[in-house]
C-alpha positions as CSV (number, residue, x, y, z in Angstrom):
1,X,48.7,76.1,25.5
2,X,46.5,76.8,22.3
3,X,45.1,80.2,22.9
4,X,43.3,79.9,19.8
5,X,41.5,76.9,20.9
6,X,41.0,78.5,24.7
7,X,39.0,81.5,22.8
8,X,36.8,79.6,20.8
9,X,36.0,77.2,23.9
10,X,35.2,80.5,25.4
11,X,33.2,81.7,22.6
12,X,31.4,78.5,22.3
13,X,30.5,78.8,26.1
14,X,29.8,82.2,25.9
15,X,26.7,81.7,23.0
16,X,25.5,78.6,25.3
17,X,25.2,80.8,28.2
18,X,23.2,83.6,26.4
19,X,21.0,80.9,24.8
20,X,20.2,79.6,28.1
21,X,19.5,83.4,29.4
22,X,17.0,84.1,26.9
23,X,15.4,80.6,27.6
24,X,14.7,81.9,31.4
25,X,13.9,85.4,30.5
26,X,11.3,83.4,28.3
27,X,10.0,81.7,30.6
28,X,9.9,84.7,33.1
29,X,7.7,86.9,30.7
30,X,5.5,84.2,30.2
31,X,4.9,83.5,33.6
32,X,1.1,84.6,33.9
33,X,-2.0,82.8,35.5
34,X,-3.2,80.4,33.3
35,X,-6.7,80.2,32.0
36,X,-9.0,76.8,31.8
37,X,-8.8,73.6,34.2
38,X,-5.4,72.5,35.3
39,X,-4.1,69.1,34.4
40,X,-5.4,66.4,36.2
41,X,-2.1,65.7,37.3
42,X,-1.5,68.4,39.1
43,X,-4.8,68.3,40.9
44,X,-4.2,64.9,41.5
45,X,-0.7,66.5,43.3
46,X,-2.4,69.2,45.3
47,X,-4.9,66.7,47.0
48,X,-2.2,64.8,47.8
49,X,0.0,67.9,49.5
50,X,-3.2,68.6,51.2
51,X,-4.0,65.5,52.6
52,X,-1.0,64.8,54.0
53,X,-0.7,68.3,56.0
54,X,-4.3,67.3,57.2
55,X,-3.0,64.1,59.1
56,X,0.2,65.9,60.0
57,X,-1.9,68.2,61.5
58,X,-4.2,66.0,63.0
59,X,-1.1,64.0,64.6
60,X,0.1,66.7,65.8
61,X,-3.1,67.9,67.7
62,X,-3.5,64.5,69.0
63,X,-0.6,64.3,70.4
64,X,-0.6,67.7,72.0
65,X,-4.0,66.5,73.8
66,X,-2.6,63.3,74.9
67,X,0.6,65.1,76.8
């Protein structure tokens, strides 16, 4: 066993973990509504979510009325 070698592994790890801390407390702060139109791939998305509940919805009524 190489202690030396375990520390600096350890060390090593240790700066990768607070790296990736900051990167999410980051991302927290900046988590604000955004301003302007959303990308059109993400409307694009939403429509889709949306439409699909609709017909499960619809199914599921149907169904309900047919028993």
């Amino acid at each position: 066993m190489d202690v030396t070698r375990i520390l600096a592994e350890l060390r090593q790890e240790r700066e990768q973990i607070e790296e990736a801390i900051i990167s999410l407390e980051r991302l927290a702060r900046g988590r604000g509504r955004r301003r302007g139109r959303p990308p059109a791939w993400m409307t694009e998305a939403r429509k889709r979510v949306k439409e699909a509940a609709a017909s499960r919805k619809s199914a599921a009524s149907s169904k309900s009325a047919s028993s």
